[in-house]
N, C-alpha and C positions, 0 to 999 in steps of 0.2 A: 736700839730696838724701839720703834715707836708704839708696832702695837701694843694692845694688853689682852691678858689669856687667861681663862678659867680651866683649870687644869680639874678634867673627872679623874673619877676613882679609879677607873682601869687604867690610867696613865701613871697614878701616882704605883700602884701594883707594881706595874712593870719594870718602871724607874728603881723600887727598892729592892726589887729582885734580879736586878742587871737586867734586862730583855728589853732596852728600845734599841733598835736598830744601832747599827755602827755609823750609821753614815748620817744620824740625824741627834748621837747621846751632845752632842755640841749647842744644837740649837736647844733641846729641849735644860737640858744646862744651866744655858744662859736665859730660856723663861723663868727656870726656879729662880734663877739669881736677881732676875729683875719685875716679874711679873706673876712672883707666885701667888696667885689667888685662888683658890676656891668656895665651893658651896660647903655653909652649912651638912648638907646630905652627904657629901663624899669624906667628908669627918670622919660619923656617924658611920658609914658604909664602912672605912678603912679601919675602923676600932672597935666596927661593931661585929666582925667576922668571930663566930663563937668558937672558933679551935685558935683563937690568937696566943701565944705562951705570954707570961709579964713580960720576959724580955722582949720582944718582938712588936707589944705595946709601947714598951718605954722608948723602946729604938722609934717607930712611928709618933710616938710624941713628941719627940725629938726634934723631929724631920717635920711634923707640923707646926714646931712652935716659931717655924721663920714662915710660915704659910697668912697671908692676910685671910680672915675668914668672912665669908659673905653669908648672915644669916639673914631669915624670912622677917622681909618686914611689908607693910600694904601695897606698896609697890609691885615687887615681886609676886605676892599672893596674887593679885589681881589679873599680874599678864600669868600666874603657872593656872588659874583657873580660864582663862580666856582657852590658852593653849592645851588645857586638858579635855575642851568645851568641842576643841575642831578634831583634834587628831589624838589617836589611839596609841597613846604613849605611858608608860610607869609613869606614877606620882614620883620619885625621884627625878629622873629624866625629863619631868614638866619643869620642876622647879631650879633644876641646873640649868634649863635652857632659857627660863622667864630670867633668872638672875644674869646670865649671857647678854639679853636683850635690855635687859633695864641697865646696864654698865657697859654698853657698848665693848663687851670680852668676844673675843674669838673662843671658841671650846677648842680644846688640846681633847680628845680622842681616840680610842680604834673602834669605836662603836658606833660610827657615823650613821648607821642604818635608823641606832634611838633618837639621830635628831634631824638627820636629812628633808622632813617633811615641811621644816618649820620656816616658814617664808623671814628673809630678812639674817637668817642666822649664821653667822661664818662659823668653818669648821677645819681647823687643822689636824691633822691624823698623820702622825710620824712612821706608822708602818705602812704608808700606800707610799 
């Protein structure tokens, strides 16, 4: 697998709750296996859900602690403000996609719609 993937929060959801497709739980799989990365923000989003129980944290900490994490540093800040500066997108969704663009990551997705705008940005989506 050459590319590399920034995997959001609605992928990591899905993945823990069984529901990515059957014909694509393979590739996505083998992203965790070799290219798990994500954002700072989808951390935060996945631990930050207030009906979370302990277990269900511990279990997600779990499962994040093989996750490489990508936090905000000037780099990023600068292209999630460039990008927040053109296009009508959530502060999260800036900054997963500035961090995208500054690490040359493809976004792993079903929310294509929060970053389809953004010129330059590749986007995989296992349920289309």
């Amino acid at each position: 697998m050459d590319n590399k993937y920034l995997i959001d929060t609605n992928i990591i959801i899905y993945y823990l709750n069984n529901n990515i497709p059957d014909k694509e739980i393979d590739k996505i799989e083998k992203i965790f296996e070799v290219s798990f990365n994500i954002s700072t923000i989808s951390k935060i989003e996945v631990l930050g859900w207030h009906r979370i129980t302990r277990t269900e944290k511990k279990r997600i900490e779990n499962f994040l602690d093989n996750a490489k994490i990508f936090y905000l540093d000037k780099a990023v800040e600068l292209k999630a403000i460039s990008i927040k500066q053109k296009f009508k997108i959530a502060t999260p969704d800036t900054i997963i996609s500035a961090t995208a663009l500054e690490n040359n990551f493809i976004i792993v997705t079903r929310n294509e719609a929060d970053f389809v705008k953004i010129k330059g940005l590749k986007i995989y989506n296992p349920f289309k």
